[in-house]
ChimeraX commands (.cxc) that place a marker at each C-alpha (Angstrom):
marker #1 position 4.86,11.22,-8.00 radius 0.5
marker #1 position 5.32,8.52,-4.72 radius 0.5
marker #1 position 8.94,9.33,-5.54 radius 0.5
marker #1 position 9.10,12.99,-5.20 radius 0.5
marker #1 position 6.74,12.98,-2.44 radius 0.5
marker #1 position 9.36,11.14,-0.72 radius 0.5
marker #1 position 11.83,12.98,-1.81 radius 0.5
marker #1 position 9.97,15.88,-0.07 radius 0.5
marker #1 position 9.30,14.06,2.96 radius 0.5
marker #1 position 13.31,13.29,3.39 radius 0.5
marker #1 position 14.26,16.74,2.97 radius 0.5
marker #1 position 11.72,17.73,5.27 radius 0.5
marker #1 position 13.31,15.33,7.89 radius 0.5
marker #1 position 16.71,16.49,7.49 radius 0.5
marker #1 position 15.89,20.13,7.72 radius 0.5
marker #1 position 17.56,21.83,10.84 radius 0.5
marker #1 position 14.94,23.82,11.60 radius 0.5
marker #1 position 12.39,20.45,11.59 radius 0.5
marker #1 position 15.07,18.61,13.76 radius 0.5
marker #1 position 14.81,21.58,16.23 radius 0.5
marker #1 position 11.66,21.77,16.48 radius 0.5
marker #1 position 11.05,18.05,17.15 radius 0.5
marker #1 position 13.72,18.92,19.88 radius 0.5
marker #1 position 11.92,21.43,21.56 radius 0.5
marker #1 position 9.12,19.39,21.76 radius 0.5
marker #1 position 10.15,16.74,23.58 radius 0.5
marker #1 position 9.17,16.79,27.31 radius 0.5
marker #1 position 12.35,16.75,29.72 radius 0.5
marker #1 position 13.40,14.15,31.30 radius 0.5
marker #1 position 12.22,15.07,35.15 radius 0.5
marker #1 position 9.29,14.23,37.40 radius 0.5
marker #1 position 7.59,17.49,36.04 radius 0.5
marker #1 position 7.89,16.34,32.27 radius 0.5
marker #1 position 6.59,12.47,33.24 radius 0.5
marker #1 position 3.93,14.46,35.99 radius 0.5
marker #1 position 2.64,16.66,32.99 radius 0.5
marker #1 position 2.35,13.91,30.17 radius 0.5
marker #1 position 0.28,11.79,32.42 radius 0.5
marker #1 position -1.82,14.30,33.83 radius 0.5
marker #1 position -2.70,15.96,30.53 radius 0.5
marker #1 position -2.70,13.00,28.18 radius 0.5
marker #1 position -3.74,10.04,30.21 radius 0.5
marker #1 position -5.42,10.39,33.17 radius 0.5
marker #1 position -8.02,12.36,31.32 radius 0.5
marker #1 position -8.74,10.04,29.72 radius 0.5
marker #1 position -8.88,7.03,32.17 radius 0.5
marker #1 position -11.54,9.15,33.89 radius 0.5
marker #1 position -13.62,9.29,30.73 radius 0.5
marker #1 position -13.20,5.46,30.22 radius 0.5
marker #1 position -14.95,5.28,33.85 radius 0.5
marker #1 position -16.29,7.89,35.00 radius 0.5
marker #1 position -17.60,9.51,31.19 radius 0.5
marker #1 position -21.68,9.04,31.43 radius 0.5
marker #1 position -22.19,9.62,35.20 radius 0.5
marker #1 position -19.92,13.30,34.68 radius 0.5
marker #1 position -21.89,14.10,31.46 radius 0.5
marker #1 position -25.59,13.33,32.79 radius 0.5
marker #1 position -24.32,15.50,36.18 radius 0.5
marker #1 position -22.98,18.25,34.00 radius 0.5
marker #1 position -26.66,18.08,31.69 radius 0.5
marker #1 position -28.51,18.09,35.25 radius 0.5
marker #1 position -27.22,21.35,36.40 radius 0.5
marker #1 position -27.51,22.68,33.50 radius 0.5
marker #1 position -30.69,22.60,33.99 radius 0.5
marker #1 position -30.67,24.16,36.81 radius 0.5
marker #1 position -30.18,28.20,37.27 radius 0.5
marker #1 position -26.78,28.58,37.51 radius 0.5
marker #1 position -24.58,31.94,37.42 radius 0.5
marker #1 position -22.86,32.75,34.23 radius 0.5
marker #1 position -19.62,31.19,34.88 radius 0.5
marker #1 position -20.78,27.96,36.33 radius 0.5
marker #1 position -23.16,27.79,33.74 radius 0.5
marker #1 position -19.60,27.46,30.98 radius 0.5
marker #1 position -18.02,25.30,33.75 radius 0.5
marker #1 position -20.77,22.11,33.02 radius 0.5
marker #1 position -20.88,22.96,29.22 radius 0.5
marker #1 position -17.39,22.35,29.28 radius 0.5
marker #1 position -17.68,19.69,31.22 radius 0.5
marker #1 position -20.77,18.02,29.12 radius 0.5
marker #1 position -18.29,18.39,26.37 radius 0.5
marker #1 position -15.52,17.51,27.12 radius 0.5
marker #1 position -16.77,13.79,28.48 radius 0.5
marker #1 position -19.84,13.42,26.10 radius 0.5
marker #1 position -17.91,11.33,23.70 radius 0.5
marker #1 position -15.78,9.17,25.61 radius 0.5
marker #1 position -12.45,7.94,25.23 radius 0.5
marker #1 position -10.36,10.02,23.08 radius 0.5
marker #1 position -7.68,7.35,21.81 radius 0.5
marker #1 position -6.00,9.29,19.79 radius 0.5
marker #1 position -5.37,11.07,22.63 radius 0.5
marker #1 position -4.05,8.05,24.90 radius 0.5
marker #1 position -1.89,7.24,21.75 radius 0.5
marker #1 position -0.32,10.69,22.00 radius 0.5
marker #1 position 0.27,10.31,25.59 radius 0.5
marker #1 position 2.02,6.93,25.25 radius 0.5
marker #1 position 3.93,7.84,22.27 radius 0.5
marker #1 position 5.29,11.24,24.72 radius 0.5
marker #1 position 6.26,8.68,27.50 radius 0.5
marker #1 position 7.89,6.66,25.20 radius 0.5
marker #1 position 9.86,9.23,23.56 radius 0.5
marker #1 position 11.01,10.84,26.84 radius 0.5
marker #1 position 12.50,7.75,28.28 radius 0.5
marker #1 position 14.66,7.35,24.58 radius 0.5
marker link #1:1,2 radius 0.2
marker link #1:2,3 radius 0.2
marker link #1:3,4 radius 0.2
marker link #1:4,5 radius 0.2
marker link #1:5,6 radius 0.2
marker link #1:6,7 radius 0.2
marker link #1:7,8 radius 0.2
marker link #1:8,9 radius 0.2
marker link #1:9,10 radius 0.2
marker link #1:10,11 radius 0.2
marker link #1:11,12 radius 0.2
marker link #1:12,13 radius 0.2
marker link #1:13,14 radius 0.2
marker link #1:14,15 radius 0.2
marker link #1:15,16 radius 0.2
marker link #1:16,17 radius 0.2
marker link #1:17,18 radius 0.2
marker link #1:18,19 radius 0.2
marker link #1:19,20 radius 0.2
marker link #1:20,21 radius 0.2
marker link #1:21,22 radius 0.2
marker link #1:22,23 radius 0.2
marker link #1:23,24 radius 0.2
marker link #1:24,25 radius 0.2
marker link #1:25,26 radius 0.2
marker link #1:26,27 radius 0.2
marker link #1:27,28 radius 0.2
marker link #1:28,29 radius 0.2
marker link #1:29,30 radius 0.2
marker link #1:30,31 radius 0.2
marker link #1:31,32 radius 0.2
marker link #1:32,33 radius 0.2
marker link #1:33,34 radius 0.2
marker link #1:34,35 radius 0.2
marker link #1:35,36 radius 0.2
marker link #1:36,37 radius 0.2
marker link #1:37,38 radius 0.2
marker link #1:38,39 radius 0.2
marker link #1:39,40 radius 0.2
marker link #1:40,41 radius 0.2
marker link #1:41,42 radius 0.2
marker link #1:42,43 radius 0.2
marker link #1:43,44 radius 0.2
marker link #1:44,45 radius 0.2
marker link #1:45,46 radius 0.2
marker link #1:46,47 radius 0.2
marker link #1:47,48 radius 0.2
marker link #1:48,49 radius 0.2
marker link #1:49,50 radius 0.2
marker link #1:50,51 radius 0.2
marker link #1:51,52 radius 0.2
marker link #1:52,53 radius 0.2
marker link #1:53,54 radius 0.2
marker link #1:54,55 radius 0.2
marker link #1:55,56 radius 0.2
marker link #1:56,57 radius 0.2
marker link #1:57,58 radius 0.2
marker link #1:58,59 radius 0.2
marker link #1:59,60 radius 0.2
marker link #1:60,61 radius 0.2
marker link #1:61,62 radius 0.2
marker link #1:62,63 radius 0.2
marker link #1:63,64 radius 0.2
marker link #1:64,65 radius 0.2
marker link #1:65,66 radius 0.2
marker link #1:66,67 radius 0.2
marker link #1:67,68 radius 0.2
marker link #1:68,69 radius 0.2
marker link #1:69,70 radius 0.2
marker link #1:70,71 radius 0.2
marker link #1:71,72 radius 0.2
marker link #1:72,73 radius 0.2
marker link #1:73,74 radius 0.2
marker link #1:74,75 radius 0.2
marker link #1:75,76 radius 0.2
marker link #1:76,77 radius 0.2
marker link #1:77,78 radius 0.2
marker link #1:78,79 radius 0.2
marker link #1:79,80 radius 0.2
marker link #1:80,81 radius 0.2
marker link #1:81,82 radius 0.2
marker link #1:82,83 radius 0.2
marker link #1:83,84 radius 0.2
marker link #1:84,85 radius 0.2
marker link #1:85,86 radius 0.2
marker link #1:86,87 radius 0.2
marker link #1:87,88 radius 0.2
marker link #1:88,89 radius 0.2
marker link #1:89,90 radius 0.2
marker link #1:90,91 radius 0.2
marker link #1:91,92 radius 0.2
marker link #1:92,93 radius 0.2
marker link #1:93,94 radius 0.2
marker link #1:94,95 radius 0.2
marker link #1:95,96 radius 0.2
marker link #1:96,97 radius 0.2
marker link #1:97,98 radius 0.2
marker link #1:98,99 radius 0.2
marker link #1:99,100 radius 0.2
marker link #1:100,101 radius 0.2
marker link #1:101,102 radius 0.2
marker link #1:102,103 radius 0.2
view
């Protein structure tokens, strides 16, 4: 069974198809591909390291507070997004992106 399940797993990796789509995924080697890693992967992130509690308890205090319908999504999605912290999986992703567009 491990053996066919590698098997699998080499044919899988030497599929064109899987090779292009690994390709397409990488980010481009510019400012805009380095710019959009860090901003969407990392620096999230950093702010929830820091700045997590003190956004969520804001977000929790207007919502308590009459707010109009949209503003009302804005701090739920806010609460969420920064109620459970770091997201390391996340900061792994990013770093793992960085490292692949520089190789």
């Amino acid at each position: 069974m491990k053996q066919k399940l590698q098997e699998k797993a080499k044919q899988i990796a030497q599929n064109p198809v899987t090779q292009k789509a690994l390709t397409s995924m990488k980010p481009q080697k510019s400012i805009w591909g380095f710019l959009g890693v860090i901003f969407f992967f990392i620096v999230p992130e950093v702010i929830a390291f820091f700045y997590g509690a003190d956004l969520t308890s804001f977000a929790k205090a207007q919502l308590l507070l009459p707010n109009s319908f949209e503003m009302h999504y804005y701090y739920k999605a806010l609460e969420m997004m920064f109620e459970d912290g770091v997201s390391w999986l996340n900061l792994i992703i990013g770093f793992a992106l960085l490292i692949w567009l520089f190789f």
